[in-house]
N, C-alpha and C positions, 0 to 999 in steps of 0.2 A: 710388409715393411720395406724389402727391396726394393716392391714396385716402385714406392713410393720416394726412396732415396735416390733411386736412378732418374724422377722425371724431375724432384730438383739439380741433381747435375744437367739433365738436356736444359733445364729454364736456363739457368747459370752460364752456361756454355753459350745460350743463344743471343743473352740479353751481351754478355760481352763481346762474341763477335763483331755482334751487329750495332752495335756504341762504338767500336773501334772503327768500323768503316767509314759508321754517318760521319765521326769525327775528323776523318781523313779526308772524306768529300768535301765537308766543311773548308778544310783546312786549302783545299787548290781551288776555293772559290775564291780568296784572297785577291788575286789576280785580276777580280773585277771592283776593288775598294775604290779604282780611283774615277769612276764613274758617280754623278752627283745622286743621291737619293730625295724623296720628296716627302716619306712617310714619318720620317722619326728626325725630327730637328738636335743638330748636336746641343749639348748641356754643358755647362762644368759645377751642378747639382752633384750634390751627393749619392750615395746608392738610397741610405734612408730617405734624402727628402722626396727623389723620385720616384718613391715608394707610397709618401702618403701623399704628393700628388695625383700616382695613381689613385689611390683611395679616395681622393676629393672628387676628384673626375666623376669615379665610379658613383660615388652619393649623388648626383647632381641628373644624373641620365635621367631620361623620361621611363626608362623599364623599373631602375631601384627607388625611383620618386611612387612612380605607381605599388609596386610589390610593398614596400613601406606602408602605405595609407590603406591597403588592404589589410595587412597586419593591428593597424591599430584601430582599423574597422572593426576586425572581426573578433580583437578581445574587448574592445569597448561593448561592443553589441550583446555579447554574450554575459559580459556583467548585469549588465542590466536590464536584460531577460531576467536573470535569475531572480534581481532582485525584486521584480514587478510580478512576478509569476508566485514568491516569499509573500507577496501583500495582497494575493488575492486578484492578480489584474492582467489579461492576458499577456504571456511575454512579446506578441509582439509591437504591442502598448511601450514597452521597455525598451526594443531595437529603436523604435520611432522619435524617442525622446534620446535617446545613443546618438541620432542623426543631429539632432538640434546642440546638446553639447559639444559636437566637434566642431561644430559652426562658430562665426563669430556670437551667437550671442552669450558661449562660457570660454570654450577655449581661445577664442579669438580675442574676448577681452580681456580675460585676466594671464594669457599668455602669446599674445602677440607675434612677437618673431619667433617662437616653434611653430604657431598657427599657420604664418606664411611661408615657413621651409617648409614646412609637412604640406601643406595646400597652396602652393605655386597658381597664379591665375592661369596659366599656361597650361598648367597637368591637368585642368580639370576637365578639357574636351576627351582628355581619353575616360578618365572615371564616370563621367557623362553616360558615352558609347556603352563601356563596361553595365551600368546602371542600365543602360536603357534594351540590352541584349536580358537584361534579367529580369527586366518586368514583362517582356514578349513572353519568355518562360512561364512567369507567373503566372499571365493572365491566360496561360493555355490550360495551366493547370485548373484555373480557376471556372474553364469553363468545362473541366471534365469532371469537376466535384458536382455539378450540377444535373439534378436527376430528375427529370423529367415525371419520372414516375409518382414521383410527391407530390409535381404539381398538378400531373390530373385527378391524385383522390382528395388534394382539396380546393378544388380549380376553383370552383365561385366564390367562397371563403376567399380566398389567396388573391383572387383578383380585386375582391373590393380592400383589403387590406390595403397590400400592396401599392394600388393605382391612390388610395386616399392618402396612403405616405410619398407619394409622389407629386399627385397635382396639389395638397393644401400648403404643403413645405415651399412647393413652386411658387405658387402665386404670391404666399409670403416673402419668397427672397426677389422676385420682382418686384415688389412693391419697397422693401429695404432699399435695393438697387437706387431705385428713383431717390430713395434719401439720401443716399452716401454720393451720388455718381457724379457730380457736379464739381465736390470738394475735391474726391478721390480717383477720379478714372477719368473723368470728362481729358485730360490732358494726353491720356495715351490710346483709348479707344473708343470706338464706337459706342453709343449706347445698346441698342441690341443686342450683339456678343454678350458685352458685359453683362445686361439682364437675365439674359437665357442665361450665360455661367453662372454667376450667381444663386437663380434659379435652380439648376443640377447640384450644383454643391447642399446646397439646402436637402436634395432629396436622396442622395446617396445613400446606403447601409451596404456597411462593410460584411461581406455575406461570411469572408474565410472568419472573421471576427467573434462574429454572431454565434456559427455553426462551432466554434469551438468554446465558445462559453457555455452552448448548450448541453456539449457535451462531457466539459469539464463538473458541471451542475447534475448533470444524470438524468438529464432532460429527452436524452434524444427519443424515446420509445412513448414517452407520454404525446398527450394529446397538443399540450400548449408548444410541447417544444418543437414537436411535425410541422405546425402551425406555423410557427415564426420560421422555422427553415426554410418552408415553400412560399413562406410568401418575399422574405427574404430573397430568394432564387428569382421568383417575377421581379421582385424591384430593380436588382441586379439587371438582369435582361433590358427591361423595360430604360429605366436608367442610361446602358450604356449604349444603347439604339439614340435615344434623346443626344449625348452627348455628343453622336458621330451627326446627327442634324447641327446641332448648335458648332462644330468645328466648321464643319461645310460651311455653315452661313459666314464664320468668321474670317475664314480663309477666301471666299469667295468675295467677299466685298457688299453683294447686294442679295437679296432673295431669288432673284429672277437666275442669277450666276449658280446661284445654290443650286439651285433644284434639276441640273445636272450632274452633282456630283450627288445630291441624294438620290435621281434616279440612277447611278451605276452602282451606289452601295443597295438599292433596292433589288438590283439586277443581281447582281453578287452575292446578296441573303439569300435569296431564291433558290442559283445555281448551287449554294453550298448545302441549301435543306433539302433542293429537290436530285440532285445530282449525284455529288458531291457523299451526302449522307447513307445512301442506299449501297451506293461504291464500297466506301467503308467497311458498313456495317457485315459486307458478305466477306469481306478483308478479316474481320474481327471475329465471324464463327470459325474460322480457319484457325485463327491462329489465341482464341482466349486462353484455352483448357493447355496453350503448349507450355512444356514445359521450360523447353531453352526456344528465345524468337532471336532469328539468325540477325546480322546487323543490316544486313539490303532492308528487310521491311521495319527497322528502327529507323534508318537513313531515309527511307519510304513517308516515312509519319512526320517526320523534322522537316523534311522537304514539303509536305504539305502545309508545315506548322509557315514555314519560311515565307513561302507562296504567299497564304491570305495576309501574312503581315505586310510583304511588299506590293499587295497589290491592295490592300486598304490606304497604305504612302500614300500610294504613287495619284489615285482615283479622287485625294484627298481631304479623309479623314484618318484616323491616327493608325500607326500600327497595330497597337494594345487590343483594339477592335477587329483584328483579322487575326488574330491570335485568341482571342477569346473565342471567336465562333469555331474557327479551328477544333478549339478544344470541346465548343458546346455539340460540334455533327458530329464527333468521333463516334465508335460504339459504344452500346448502353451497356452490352452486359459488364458484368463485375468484374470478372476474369481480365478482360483488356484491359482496361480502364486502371485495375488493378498494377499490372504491370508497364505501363505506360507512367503511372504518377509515381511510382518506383523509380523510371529512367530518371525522370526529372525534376521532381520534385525536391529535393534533397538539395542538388545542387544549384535549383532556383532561389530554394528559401535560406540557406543555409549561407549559401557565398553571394549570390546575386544581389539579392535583396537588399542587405547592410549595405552596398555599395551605393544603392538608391537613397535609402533614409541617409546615409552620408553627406550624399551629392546635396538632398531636398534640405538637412540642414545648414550648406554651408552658403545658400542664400535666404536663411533663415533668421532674421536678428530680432529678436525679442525688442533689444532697445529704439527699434523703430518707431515703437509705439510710445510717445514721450509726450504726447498730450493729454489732459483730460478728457477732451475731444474724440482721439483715438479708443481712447479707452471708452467713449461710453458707445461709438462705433461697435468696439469688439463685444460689450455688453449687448448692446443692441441684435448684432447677428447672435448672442448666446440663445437669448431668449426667442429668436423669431426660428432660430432651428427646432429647439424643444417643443414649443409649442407646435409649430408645423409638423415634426414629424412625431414627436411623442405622444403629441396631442391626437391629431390626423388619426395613427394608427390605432390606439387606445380605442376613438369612438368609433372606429370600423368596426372593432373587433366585437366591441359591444355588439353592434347592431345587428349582425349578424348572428347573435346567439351566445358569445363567451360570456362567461361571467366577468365580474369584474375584479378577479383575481386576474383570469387569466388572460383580461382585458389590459388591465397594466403589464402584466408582463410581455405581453407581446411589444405593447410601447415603449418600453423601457427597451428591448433586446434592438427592435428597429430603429431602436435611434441611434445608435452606434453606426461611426461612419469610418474614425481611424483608417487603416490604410487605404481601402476602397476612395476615400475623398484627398488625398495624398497623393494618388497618382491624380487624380483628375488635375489637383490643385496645382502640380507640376507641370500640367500639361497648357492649364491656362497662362501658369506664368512666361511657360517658353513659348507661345502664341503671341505673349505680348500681350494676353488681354486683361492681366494681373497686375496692380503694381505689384513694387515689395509689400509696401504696407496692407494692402487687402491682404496677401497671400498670408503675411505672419496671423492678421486676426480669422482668417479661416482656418488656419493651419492650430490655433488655439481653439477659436470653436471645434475644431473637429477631434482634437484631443480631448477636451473637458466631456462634452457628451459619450464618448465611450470610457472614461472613466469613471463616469458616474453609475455605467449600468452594472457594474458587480453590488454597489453597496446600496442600490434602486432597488433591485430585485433581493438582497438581505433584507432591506427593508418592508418589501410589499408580504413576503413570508413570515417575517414576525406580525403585521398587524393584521393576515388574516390565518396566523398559525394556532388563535383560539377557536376561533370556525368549527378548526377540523378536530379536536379536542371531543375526544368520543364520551358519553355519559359513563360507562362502565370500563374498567382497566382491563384492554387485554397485554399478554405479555409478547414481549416484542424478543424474536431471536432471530439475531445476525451471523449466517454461514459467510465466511471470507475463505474463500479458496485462490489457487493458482493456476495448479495443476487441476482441466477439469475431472478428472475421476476423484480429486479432493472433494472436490463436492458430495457427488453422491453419495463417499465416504461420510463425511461431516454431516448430512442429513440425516442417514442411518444413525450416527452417534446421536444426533440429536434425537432420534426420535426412542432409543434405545434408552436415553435417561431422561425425557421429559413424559414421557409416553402418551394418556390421554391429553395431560394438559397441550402437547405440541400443537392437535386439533383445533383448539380455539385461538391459536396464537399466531401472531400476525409472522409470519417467518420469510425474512429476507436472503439472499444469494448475492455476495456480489464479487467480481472478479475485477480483478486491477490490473492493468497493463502498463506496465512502467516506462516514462517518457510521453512529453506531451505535445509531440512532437505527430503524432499517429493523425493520417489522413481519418477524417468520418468516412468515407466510402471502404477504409481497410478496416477500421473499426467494429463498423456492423458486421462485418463477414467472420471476425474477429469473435464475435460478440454469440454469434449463433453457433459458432462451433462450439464453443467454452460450455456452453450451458446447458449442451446436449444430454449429458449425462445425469445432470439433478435434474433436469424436466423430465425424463421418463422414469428414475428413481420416486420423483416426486407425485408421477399419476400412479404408479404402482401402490404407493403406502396412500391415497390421496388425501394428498396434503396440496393447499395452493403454495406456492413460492415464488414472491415476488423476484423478477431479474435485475439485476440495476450490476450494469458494466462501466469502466470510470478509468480514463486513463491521465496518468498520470507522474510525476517524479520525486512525491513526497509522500510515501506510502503510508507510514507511520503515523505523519500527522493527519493526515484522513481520515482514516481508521479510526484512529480515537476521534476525530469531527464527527463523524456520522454514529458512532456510539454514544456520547455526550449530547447531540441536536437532539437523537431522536431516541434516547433515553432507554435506551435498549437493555433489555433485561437480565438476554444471555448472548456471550460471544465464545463462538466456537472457529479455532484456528486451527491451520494444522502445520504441522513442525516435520523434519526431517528424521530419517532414524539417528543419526547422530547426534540429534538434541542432548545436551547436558554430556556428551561426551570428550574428554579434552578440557573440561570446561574448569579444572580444579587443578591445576599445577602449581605447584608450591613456587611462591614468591620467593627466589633466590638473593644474593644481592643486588644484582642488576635491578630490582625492585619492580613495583608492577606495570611500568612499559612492558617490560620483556615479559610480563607474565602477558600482555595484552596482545602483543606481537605472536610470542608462540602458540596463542588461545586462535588465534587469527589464521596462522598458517595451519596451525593441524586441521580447522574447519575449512578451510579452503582445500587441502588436500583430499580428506575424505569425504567430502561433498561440492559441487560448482554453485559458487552463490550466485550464478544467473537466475537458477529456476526458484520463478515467482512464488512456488509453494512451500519453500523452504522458508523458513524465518529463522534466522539467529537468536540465540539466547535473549544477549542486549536488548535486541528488538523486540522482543515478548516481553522481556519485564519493563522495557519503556510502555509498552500498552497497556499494561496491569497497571501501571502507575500513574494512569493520567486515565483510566474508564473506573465507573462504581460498580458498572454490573459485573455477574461471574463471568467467568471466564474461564471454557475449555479448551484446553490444546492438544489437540489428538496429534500421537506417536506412533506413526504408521509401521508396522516391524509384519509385511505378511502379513494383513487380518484382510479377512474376507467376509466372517461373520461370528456372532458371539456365542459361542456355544457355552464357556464360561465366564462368569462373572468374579473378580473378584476382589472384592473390597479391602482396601488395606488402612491398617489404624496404625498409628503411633502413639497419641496420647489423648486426650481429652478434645482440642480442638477443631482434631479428624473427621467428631460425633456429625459437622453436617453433611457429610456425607452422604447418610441414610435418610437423610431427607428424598436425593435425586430414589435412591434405593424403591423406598415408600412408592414412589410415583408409580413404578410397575407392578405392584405387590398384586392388585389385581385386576392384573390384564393377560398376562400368560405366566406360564408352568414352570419358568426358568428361577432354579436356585441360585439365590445369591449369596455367596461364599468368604465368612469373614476370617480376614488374617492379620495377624501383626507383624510388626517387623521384627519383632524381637521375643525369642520364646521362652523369655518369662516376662510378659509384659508387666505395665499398673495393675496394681490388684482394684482398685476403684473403678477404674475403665473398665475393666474385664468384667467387673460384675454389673455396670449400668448394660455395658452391652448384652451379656447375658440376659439379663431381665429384660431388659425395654424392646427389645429383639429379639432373641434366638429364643427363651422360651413364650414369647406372645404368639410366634407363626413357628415353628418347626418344620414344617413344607416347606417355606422361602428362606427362613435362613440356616445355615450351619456355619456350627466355628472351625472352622479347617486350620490344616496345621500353618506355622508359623512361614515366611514366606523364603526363608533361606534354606527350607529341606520340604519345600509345595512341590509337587511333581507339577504340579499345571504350570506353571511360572516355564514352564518348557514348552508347552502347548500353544501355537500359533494361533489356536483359536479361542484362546483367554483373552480376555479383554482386565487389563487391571486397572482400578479406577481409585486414584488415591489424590492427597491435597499437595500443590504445590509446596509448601515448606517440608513434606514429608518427603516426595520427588529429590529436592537440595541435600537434603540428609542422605540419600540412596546414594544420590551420584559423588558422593567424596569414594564409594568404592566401586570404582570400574571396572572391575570384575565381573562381579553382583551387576551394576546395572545392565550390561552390556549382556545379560542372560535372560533380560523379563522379556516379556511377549509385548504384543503392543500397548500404550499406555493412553489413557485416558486423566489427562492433568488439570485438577479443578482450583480456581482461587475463588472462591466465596464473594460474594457480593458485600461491596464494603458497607461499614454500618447498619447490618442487620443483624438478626440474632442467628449466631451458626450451631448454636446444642439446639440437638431435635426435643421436644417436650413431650 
């Protein structure tokens, strides 16, 4: 405490000293007042008004103009993420329609001069630059998501796919071209540019799009969904190779001009696959499995990233294209790749990005389109895209073996073009080879078709969802875990109270990763770890278990989607050991805010609600309340395995209980041990259970004593298996519950019969 008093005297001592001297210096520079200055012009303003002149000043700079329209980038954007991601549609469907109402055609019209302080014509060379430093990002990222490896196991599939969503889409937007090009472009470009873009836009699929609806959907491990990934991945490739021809030819004036700068990007492709790529890759065993990668060979990678984008400039075709390969020669394994889309990725998509759909909205104006004319233009490219590439890939996929499930869904995912066709569309209009009016009806077309594929693909599953509609009922149970050893846990349980019936029952795993935000390439790695531990649980008892991983930010309502779609029989969750504790504080005056608040902080104290395998109360009885089937929620307290059973009753209701009971009666040795809560229970209970139980089998069951003087209820390797409303009754005394063993918490499947007969 001395210490401490004596170094505020030395501060004190110091700060005055040394104020008195500056003060004094100050004061013998007087002596030079009568010398003119040039920087601060005299006033006879007030102190306040030259106060908020500073302040006008300050608003007016190109740093606080910019720092602004980032600000109301990056909460526009993220609204409406949220809100598009609410409806089912990827959020960045939502940032890209963020970009268009900042633009004149909402905020510009209906609010005009904030439109033009907020967006100066002046300030937008820098938001430009900014936008255009964050699609280099992007598209490096874009080219590290892509994994080679998918496309050799389904190389010939994927090539005719892909190449038919390419060339049929093409020739259709050529041939569109020749309709429109006269009306609409003949005045600012060449026909061939125009044709060929046109052309590309037509064949684009938005691959980061694609690959996260796939994954949003629970696609990624099946067969259709690899499918559309790889072939996705050639299009992409394929795609953005055509677009760097079609920039050459535009830039260069003639064909003959071209085919110098497409042979130096030929030279270039070579040197980065055959050079370039091998360099890397011996870079990248060095340094995948590290654990901290110093910042020389982060600096190292960004400098390569820098390179192919300046040297695709300069050779000219776009930078976006030396940034993508950049990304596509890095190394393959996981590990790098991994930490590399770590560096960057975050603050490509997160800050970059919106600054682009911003920029691309605010030469975006809807009301361009003010003819009937225009409009049946933009009609005209709706249909000639869908057809081209919906159609296109649809009959590839046929042809090559898919059925025609999985024939549409491939067509339906590759016709999504959203931001993949957004940079393009960007890129043509700052070429000059766009007017406005093309760009907004492309900038439409390319919206509607990836809007359409969320409620395509709902639809393709409902009309062939009787198909799969099996002649005999089996029962369908769904393990949700977080924590993978929850798993194995919850399987064990399941297999503990369904016993033979588990064998023919069709039984799912699935684990949720919260935020939808998650790279696929972190996902899968994601996805094989989690699941380790029911897969070998799972050959042990053998049992099949289906895996299905799903990441996501609306937990709750998923959970109940996929118990309701697919009518799931039993859901087994699992809870924290503090479940229901805390959970009963008496409502003071402060009324039940404060009982919500202190319910809130004591679970947060004694548990972190980060981990995914915890569920809060609320959020268990919001699931119970919106699924029919039963529903177990296992209370982890120590269990490792059941040595006892034991059954707890309260009143009448409890009786379905000994239905799960029944299921093991004969399949092993283990007694199952009936107790109540209360010891003098109903005398009516007491005696159905008697009879209809204890003395039908004597071996399996006995009445043991009552559960508040049970020596086992001390025993970690009890298992107690009683009914949710009985559960709610327990926990009003915290005591008592805060003593039982682990618990096994059943709610009955609604509208069925629950007394056993």
């Amino acid at each position: 405490m001395k210490r401490n008093s004596s170094n505020y005297w030395i501060y004190l001592g110091m700060i005055s000293v040394f104020g008195v001297l500056i003060y004094l210096a100050l004061c013998s520079g007087e002596r030079f007042d009568h010398h003119p200055g040039t920087g601060i012009m005299p006033t006879s303003a007030g102190a306040f008004e030259l106060f908020t002149n500073i302040i006008s000043d300050n608003m007016t700079n190109s740093l606080t103009i910019l720092l602004l329209q980032i600000i109301v980038i990056l909460l526009t954007v993220r609204v409406f993420s949220y809100l598009f991601k609410y409806i089912g549609q990827p959020g960045v469907m939502g940032e890209i329609v963020a970009g268009i109402v900042l633009g004149p055609s909402l905020l510009g019209y209906f609010f005009p001069e904030f439109s033009a302080n907020l967006f100066p014509p002046e300030s937008l060379d820098n938001l430009n630059l900014l936008s255009q430093i964050g699609l280099v990002l992007f598209m490096f990222v874009i080219g590290l998501e892509l994994d080679f490896s998918v496309l050799k196991n389904k190389l010939n599939e994927t090539l005719v796919i892909s190449h038919a969503g390419i060339v049929v889409p093409f020739f259709l937007g050529v041939v569109a071209a020749i309709w429109v090009y006269e009306d609409y472009a003949s005045g600012q470009t060449a026909f061939l540019p125009f044709a060929l873009f046109i052309g590309i836009c037509m064949s684009i699929t938005a691959f980061p799009v694609l690959a996260r609806i796939v994954q949003e959907r629970n696609m990624t491990k099946t067969s259709v969904g690899m499918l559309s990934i790889a072939s996705a991945a050639n299009d992409d490739v394929t795609a953005w190779c055509l677009l760097a021809i079609v920039i050459a030819l535009a830039k260069a004036g003639t064909f003959v001009s071209a085919l110098y700068t497409i042979g130096l990007t030929l030279i270039y492709i070579v040197f980065m696959f055959l050079v370039m790529r091998p360099f890397l890759r011996k870079i990248g065993e060095t340094y995948a499995y590290s654990e901290v990668i110093n910042k020389t060979f982060v600096g190292f990678i960004f400098l390569i990233l820098v390179l192919s984008s300046a040297i695709t400039e300069i050779i000219g075709i776009h930078a976006l294209f030396g940034a993508f390969i950049a990304g596509v020669v890095m190394p393959t394994n996981i590990g790098f790749r991994k930490v590399m889309m770590e560096k960057v990725e975050d603050v490509s998509l997160v800050f970059f990005l919106p600054l682009f759909f911003a920029f691309s909205g605010l030469h975006t104006e809807i009301g361009l389109i003010n003819t009937p004319e225009l409009w049946g233009v933009c009609l005209l490219f709706i249909v000639v895209a869908i057809a081209g590439k919906f159609g296109g890939c649809t009959l590839a996929a046929r042809a090559v073996g898919e059925n025609w499930k999985d024939s549409l869904i491939v067509g339906t995912l590759m016709n999504t073009r959203g931001l993949m066709q957004l940079v393009a569309l960007n890129i043509g209009f700052e070429m000059g080879i766009l007017t406005s009016e093309m760009f907004v009806v492309l900038l439409l077309m390319s919206l509607l078709t990836t809007f359409m594929a969320t409620p395509m693909l709902s639809l393709v599953e409902r009309i062939f969802s009787k198909q799969k509609e099996s002649k005999g009922h089996r029962e369908k149970v769904l393990l949700s875990f977080g924590r993978p050893e929850t798993g194995k846990t919850l399987l064990n349980i399941a297999d503990l109270m369904l016993g033979h019936r588990l064998q023919s029952s069709l039984i799912t795993g699935i684990h949720f990763t919260l935020g939808t935000d998650l790279n696929p390439a972190k996902a899968d790695e994601y996805e094989q770890e989690s699941f380790i531990p029911l897969r070998e649980e799972a050959e042990h008892l053998q049992l099949h278990v289906q895996e299905r991983y799903q990441v996501t930010d609306r937990l709750i309502p998923e959970m109940v989607k996929i118990a309701r779609q697919e009518q799931v029989d039993h859901l087994f969750l699992g809870a924290g050991q503090q479940f229901m504790m805390g959970n009963d504080i008496p409502a003071s005056t402060f009324g039940k805010k404060f009982t919500t608040v202190s319910r809130w902080l004591k679970q947060l104290k004694n548990h972190p609600l980060h981990l995914p395998g915890t569920l809060l109360r609320q959020k268990l009885e919001s699931i119970m309340e919106h699924v029919d089937c039963s529903v177990g929620i296992f209370v982890n307290r120590g269990f490792t395995h059941a040595s006892y059973i034991l059954l707890l009753v309260d009143n009448e209701t409890d009786l379905f209980l000994f239905n799960y009971a029944q299921t093991r009666l004969g399949e092993q040795s283990m007694t199952i041990r009936i107790c109540f809560t209360d010891e003098h229970p109903n005398e009516t209970v007491l005696a159905r259970v008697t009879s209809d139980f204890v003395q039908r089998d004597t071996a399996k069951f006995i009445l043991d004593k009552p559960l508040v003087s049970n020596p086992l209820t001390e025993d970690k390797e009890s298992l107690l298996v009683l009914s949710y409303a009985t559960c709610q009754k327990l926990s009003k005394d915290q005591n008592l519950f805060a003593k039982l063993p682990s618990l096994l918490i059943i709610r009955p499947q609604i509208n069925t019969e629950n007394t056993n007969k």
